[in-house]
FINUPA-583362 format. One record per residue (C-alpha): x, y, z; residue in three letters. Coordinates in nm, 2 decimals. Layout:
# residues N
        X        Y        Z   residu
        X        Y        Z      ALA
...
This chain:
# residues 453
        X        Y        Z   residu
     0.00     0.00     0.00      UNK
     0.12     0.35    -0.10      UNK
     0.20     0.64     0.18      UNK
     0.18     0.99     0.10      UNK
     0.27     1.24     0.34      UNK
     0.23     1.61     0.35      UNK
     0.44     1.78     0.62      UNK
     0.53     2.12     0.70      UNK
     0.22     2.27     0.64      UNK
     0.13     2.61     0.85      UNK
    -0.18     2.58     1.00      UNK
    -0.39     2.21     1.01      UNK
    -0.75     2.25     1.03      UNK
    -0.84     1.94     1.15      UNK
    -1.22     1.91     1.22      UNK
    -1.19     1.65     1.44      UNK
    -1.37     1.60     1.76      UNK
    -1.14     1.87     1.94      UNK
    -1.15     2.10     1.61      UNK
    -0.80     2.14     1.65      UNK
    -0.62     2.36     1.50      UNK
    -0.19     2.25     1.45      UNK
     0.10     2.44     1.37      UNK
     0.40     2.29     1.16      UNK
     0.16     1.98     1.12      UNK
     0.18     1.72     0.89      UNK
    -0.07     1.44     0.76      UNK
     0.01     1.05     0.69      UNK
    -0.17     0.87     0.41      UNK
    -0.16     0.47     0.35      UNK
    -0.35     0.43     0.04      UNK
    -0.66     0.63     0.03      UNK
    -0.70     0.68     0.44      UNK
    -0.56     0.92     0.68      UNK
    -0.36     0.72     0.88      UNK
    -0.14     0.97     1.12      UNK
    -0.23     1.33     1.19      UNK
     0.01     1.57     1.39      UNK
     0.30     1.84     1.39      UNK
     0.62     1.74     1.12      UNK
     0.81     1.67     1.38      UNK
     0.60     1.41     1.57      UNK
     0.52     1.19     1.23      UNK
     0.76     1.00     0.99      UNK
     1.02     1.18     0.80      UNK
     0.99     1.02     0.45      UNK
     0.67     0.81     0.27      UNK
     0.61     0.68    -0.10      UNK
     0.51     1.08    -0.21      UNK
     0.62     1.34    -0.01      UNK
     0.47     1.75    -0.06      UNK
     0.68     2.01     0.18      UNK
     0.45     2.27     0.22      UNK
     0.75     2.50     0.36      UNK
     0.52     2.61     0.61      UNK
     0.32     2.86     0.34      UNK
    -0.04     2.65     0.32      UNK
    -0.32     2.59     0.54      UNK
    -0.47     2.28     0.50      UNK
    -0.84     2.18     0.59      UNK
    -1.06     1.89     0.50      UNK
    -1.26     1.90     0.15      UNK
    -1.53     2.11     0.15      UNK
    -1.91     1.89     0.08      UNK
    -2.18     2.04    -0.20      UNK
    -2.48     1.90    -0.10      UNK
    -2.69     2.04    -0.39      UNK
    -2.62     2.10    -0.77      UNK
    -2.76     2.05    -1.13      UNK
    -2.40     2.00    -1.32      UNK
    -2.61     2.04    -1.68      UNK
    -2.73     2.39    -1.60      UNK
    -2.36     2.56    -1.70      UNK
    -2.49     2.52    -2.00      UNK
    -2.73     2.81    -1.99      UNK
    -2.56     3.04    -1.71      UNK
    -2.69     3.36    -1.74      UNK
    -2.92     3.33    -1.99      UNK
    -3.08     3.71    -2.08      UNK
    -3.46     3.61    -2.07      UNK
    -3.39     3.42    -1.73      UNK
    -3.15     3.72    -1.60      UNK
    -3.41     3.89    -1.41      UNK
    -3.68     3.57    -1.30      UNK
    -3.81     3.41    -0.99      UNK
    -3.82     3.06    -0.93      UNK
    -4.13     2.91    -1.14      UNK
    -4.05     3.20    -1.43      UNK
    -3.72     3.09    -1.44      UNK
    -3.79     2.73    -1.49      UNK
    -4.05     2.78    -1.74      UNK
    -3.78     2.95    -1.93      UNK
    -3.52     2.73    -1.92      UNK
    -3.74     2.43    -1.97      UNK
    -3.77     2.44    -2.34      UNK
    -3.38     2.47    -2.37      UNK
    -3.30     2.18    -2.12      UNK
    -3.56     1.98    -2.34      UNK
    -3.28     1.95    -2.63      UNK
    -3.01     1.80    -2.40      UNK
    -2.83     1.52    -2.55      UNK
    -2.60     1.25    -2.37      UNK
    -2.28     1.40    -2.48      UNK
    -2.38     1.74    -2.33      UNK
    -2.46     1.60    -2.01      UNK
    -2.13     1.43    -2.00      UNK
    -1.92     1.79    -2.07      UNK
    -2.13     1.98    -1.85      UNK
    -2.10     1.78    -1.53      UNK
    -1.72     1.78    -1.56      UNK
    -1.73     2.14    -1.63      UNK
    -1.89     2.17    -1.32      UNK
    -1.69     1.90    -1.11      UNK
    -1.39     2.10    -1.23      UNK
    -1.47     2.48    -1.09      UNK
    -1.62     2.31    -0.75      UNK
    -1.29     2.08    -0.72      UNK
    -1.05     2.39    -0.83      UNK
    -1.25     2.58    -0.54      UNK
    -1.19     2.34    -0.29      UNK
    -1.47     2.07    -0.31      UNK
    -1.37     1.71    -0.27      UNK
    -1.71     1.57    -0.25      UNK
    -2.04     1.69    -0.44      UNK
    -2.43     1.57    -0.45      UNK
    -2.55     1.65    -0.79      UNK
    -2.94     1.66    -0.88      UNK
    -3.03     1.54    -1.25      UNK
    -3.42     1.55    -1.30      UNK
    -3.44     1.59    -1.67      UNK
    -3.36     1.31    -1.94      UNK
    -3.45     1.40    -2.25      UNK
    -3.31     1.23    -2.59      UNK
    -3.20     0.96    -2.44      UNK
    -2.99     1.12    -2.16      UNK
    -2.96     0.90    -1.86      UNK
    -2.74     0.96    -1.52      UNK
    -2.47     0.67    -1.61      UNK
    -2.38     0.97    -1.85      UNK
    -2.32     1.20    -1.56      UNK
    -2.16     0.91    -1.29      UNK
    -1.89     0.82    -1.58      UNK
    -1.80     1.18    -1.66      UNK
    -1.75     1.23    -1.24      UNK
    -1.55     0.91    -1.24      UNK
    -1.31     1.04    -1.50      UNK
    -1.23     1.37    -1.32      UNK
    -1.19     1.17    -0.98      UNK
    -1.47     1.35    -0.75      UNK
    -1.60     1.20    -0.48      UNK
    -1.97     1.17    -0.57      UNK
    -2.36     1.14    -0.47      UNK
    -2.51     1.06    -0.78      UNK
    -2.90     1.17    -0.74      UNK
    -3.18     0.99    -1.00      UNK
    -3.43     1.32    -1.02      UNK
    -3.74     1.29    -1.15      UNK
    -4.02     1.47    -1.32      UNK
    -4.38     1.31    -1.34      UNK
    -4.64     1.58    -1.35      UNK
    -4.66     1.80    -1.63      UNK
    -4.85     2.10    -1.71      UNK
    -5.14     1.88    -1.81      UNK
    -5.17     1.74    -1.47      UNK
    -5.12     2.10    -1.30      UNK
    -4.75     2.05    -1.27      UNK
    -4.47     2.33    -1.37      UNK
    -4.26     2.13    -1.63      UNK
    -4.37     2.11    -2.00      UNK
    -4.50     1.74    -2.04      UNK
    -4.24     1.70    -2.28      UNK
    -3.99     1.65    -2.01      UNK
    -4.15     1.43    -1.75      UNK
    -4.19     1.04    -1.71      UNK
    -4.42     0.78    -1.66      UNK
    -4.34     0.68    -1.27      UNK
    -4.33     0.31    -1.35      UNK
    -4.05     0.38    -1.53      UNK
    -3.87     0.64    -1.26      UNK
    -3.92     0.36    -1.06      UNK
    -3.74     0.08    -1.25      UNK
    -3.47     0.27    -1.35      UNK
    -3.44     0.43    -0.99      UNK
    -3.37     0.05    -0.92      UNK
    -3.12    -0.05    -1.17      UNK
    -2.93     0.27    -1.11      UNK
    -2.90     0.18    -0.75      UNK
    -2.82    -0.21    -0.84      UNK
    -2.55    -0.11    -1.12      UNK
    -2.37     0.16    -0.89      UNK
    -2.46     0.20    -0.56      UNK
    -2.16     0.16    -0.29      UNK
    -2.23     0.17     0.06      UNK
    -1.91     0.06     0.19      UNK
    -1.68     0.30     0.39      UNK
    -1.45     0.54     0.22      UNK
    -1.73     0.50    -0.13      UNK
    -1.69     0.74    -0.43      UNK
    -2.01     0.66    -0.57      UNK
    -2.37     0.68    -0.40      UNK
    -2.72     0.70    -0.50      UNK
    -3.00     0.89    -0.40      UNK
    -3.31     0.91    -0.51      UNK
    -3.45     1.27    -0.57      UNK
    -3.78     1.33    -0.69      UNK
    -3.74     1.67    -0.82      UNK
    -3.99     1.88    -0.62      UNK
    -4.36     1.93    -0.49      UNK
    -4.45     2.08    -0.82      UNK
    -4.35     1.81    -1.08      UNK
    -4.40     1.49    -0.93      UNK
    -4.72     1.32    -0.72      UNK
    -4.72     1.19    -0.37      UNK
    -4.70     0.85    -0.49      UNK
    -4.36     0.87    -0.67      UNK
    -4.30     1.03    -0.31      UNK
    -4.39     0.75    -0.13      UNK
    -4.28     0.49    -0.38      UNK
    -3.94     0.59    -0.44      UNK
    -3.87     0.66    -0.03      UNK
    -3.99     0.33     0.01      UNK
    -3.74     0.18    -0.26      UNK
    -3.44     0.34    -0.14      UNK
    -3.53     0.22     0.23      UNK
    -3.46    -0.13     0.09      UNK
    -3.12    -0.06     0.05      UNK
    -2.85     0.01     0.27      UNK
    -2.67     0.37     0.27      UNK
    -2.94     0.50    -0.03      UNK
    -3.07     0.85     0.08      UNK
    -3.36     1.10    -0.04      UNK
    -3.38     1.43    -0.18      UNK
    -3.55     1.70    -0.29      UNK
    -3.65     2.05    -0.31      UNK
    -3.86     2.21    -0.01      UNK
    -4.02     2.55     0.05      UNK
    -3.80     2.73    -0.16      UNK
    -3.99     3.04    -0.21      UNK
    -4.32     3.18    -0.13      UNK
    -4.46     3.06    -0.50      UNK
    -4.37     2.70    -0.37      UNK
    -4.54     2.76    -0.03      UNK
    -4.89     2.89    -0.22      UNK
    -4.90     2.55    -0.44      UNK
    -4.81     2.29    -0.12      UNK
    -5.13     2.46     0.02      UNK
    -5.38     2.53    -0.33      UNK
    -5.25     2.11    -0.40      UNK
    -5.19     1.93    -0.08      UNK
    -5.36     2.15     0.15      UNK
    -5.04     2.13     0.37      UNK
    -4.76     2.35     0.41      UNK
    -4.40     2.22     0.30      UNK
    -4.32     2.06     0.61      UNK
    -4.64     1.91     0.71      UNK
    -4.61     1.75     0.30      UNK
    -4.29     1.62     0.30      UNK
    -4.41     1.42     0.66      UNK
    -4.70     1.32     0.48      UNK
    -4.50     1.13     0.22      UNK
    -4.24     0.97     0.46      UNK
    -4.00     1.22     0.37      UNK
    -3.88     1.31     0.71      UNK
    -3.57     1.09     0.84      UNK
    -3.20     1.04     0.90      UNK
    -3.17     0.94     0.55      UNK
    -3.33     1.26     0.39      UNK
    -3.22     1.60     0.31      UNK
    -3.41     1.89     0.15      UNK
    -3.29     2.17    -0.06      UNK
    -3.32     2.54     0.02      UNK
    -3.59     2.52     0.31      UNK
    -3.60     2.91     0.26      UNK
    -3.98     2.92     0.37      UNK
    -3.98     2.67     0.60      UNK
    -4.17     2.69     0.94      UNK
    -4.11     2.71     1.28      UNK
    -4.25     2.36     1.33      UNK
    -4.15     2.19     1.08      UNK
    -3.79     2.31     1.18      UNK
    -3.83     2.14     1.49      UNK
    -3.97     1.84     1.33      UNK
    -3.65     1.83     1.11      UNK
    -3.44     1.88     1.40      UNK
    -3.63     1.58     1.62      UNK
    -3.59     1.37     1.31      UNK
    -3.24     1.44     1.19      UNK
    -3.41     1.58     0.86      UNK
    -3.10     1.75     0.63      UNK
    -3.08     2.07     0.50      UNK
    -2.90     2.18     0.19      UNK
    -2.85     2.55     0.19      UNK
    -2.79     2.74    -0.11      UNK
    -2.76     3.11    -0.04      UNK
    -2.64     3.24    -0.31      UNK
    -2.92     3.09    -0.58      UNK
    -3.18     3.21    -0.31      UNK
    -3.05     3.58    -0.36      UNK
    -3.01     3.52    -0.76      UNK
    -3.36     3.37    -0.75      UNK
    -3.49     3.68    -0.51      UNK
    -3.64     3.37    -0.30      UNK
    -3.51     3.48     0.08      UNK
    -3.27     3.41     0.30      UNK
    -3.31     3.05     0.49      UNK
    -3.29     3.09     0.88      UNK
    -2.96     2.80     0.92      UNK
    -2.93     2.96     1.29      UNK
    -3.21     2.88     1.38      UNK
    -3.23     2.53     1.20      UNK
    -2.89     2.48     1.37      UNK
    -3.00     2.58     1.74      UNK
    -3.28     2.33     1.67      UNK
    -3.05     2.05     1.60      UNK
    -3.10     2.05     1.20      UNK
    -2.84     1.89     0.98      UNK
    -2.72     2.16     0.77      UNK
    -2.44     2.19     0.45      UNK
    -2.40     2.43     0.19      UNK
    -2.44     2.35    -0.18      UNK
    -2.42     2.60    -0.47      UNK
    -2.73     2.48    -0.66      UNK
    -2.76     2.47    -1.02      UNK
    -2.53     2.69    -1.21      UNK
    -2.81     2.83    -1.42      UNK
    -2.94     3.00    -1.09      UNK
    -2.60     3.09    -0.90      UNK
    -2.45     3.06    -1.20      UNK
    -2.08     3.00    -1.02      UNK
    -1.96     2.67    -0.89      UNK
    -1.75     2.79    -0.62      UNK
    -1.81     2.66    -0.26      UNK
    -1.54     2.89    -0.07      UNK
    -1.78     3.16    -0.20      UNK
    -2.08     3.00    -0.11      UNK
    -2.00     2.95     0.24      UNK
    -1.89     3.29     0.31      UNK
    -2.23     3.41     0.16      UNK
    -2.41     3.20     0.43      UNK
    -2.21     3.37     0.69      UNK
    -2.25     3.70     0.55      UNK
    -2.63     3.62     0.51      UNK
    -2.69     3.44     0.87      UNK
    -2.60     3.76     1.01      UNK
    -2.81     4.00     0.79      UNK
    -3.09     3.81     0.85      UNK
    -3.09     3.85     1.20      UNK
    -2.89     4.20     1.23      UNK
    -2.66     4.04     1.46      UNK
    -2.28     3.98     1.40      UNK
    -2.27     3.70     1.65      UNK
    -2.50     3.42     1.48      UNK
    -2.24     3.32     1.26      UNK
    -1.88     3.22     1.34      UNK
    -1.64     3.19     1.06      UNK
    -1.51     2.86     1.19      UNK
    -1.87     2.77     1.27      UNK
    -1.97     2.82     0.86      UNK
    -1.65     2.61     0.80      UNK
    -1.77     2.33     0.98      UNK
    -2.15     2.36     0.81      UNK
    -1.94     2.33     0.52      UNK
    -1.73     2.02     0.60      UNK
    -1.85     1.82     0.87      UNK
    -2.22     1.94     0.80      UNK
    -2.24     1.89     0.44      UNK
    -2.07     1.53     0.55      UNK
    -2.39     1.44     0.81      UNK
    -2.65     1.57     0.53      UNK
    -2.47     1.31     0.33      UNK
    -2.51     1.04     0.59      UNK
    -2.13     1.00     0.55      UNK
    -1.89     0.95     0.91      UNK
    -1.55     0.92     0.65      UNK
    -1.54     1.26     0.53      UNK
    -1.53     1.61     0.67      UNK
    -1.24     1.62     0.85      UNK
    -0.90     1.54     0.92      UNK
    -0.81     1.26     1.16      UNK
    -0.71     0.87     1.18      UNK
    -0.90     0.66     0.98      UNK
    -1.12     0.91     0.78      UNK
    -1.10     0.92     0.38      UNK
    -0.79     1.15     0.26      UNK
    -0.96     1.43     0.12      UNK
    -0.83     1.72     0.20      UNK
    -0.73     2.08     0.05      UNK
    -0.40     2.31     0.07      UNK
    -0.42     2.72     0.02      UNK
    -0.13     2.92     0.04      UNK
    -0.21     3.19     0.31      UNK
     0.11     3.45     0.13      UNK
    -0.19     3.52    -0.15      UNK
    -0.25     3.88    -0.15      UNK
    -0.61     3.86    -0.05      UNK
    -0.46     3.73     0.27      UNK
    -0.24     4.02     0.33      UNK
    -0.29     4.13     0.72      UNK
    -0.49     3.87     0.83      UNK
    -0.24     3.61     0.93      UNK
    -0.33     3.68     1.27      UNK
    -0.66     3.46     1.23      UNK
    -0.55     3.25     0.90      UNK
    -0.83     2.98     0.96      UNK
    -1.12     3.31     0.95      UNK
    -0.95     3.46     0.69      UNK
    -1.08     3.12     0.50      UNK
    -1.42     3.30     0.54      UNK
    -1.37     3.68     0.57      UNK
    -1.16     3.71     0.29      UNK
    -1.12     3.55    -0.08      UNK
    -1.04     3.19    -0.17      UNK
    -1.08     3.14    -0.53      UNK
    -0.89     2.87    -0.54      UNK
    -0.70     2.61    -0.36      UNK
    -0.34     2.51    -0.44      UNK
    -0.41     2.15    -0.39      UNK
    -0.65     1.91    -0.35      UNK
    -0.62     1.53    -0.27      UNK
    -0.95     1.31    -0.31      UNK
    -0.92     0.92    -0.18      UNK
    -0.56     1.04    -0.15      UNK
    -0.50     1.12    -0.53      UNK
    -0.38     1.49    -0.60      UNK
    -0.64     1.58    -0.84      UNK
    -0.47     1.97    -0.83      UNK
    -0.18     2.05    -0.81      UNK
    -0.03     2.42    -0.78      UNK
    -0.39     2.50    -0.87      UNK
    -0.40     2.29    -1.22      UNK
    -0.66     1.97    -1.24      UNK
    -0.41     1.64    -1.26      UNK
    -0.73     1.48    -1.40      UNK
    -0.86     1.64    -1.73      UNK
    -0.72     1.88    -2.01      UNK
    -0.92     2.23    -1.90      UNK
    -0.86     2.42    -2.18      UNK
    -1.00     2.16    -2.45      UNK
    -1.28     2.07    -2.22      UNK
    -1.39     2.43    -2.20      UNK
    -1.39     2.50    -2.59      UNK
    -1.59     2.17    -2.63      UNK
    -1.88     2.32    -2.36      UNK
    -1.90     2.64    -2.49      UNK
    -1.97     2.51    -2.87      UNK
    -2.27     2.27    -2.71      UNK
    -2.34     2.55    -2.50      UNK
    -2.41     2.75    -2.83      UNK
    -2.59     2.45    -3.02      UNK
    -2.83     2.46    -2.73      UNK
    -2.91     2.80    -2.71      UNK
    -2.98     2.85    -3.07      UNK
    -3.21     2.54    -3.09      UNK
């Protein structure tokens, strides 16, 4: 088995159960598994693969997006969608996402594995719901598998189309027999529960407003016969979403999503924006996960989601960066010092929101949300994913006093390196993994094709 070390390094941000934080520390690796954690001098002098740090990085676990749509970079800020809502929005992008092809779900998802991993994400959830012209998600798993993310493969699902007083075009939605069957074989075919995985399934019935209560019921009921398979959707993300829960189910959010079995250990909701008091609390007495996604809420003009309060109450919470036709940016370092930036607007009070504490929503919440206890943070025995940023950048420049809050207070764009399952997938800020350059040209020229019809 292989040992990598990584010594020197100036500041350690470990995560673990003390949340140290080390000086001149250095990290052991046997294969793809943290094996030693301490300062240089305390662990081995020389391994398989050896990266000096000189004493200029700080290092942290990998940062967790627990929501995304990969596809949507191709149709990032597109002008009749600039200035929408939610439902507006979708009904204008609809028609466009209807001519997806295979190959363009394939080139988008790595475009968008490659801006979250150059911004310090080693682990990613991402939501596909749409499957026109023959699309299907092995598209999307084998593009992840080639740029080496970590990742939580999630077989969306539309059902209810505008016929049936849905939102989506019935163009774009399936017969729930056949959610269900492939929702089965996906999870058969892929699916890995065993420790230190880099593939997962969830299913994720898109939202409230596209499918029915019995793909609800059915699909949380299928992934319950399976070890480690988790549920998802989206929840009370705006007001709109709100007024149709109550003109449809009669129920708010919440109160729908309990209905349907969808409350649980093994569940996580997107946005939660509108949410209620009570249903916090039921979320928080369940272990019912949150995915927020501040920055697409703002974009979106949808609020601002109360994470203190869903914290205080016990709520599993982790940041994701949502579809990058409603953020439109990929970048998590970015998205986590929105939250913090948000949690205290929202309640005019500087003191809701740590920097440290955001950084841990960030790693070691987005981890829980992901029903994952190998990820998230640094220590003996926990998957090698982990992240290196050199704190001489100049956007760093008279904050070394508090390096780990600068993290948050100031500007990552990008990390330095990033090891995932202990392979350095970036190096001095270039992907290991895939040629950039040619891999943007391709996008951009399906990117055109789609827009132009």
């Amino acid at each position: 088995m292989a040992t990598l070390l990584i010594q020197n390094i100036h500041t350690l941000v470990t995560m673990d159960r003390e949340r140290r934080e080390l000086r001149q520390a250095a990290i052991l690796v046997r294969d793809n598994v943290i094996e030693q954690v301490g300062t240089t001098a305390e662990l081995p002098q020389t391994a398989d693969d050896v990266l000096d740090l000189q004493g200029r990085h700080v290092v942290l676990p990998g940062l967790v997006n627990t929501h995304h749509h990969f596809f949507q970079t191709l149709t990032r800020v597109v002008p009749a969608a600039q200035d929408c809502s939610l439902f507006t929005w979708l009904q204008t992008l609809y028609p466009i996402w209807a001519r997806l092809t295979a190959e363009d779900i394939y080139i988008s998802a790595q475009i968008a594995a490659a801006e979250l991993m150059l911004s310090g994400c080693t682990t990613a959830s991402d939501h596909l719901y749409i499957y026109p012209n023959n699309c299907t998600l092995d598209d999307e798993i084998q593009a992840i598998q080639a740029i080496g993310l970590r990742f939580h493969a999630s077989r969306g699902s539309m059902s209810v189309g505008e016929s049936l007083g849905g939102l989506p075009p019935d163009s774009v939605v399936e017969r729930e027999a056949d959610i269900l069957k492939d929702s089965q074989r996906l999870i058969e075919q892929y699916h890995d529960n065993a420790r230190h995985a880099m593939l997962r399934m969830t299913l994720a019935p898109c939202s409230p407003f596209s499918v029915s209560p019995d793909l609800m019921r059915e699909s949380a009921k299928l992934a319950r016969t399976y070890p480690g398979v988790r549920l998802h959707t989206h929840l009370a993300e705006n007001q709109s979403d709100v007024t149709y829960s109550l003109e449809n189910f009669g129920m708010i959010p919440g109160d729908y999503a309990e209905s349907v079995g969808w409350l649980g250990e093994d569940v996580w909701h997107a946005h939660c924006v509108q949410l209620s008091d009570d249903s916090i609390q039921k979320f928080g007495r369940t272990g019912t996960g949150v995915a927020h996604c501040p920055c697409s809420n703002m974009r979106l003009a949808s609020g601002i989601a109360p994470i203190r309060k869903m914290l205080n109450h016990r709520v599993p919470v982790g940041i994701g960066v949502d579809g990058s036709a409603s953020n439109d940016t990929n970048n998590l370092f970015q998205e986590a010092r929105t939250a913090f930036l948000l949690a205290r607007v929202r309640d005019c009070d500087p003191t809701v929101m740590s920097a440290r504490e955001i950084l841990e929503v960030a790693t070691l919440g987005g981890a829980r949300v992901l029903g994952r206890d190998d990820i998230g943070a640094i220590a003996p025995g926990m998957s090698a994913d982990f992240i290196a940023i050199n704190v001489d950048r100049h956007t760093f420049a008279g904050a070394h006093h508090d390096i780990v809050a600068a993290l948050i207070f100031c500007s990552v764009d990008a990390v330095d390196y990033s090891f995932i399952n202990g392979r350095k997938v970036v190096d001095q800020g270039q992907l290991t993994t895939i040629e950039l350059p040619k891999l943007v040209e391709t996008h951009n020229q399906r990117a055109r094709r789609l827009l132009a019809g």
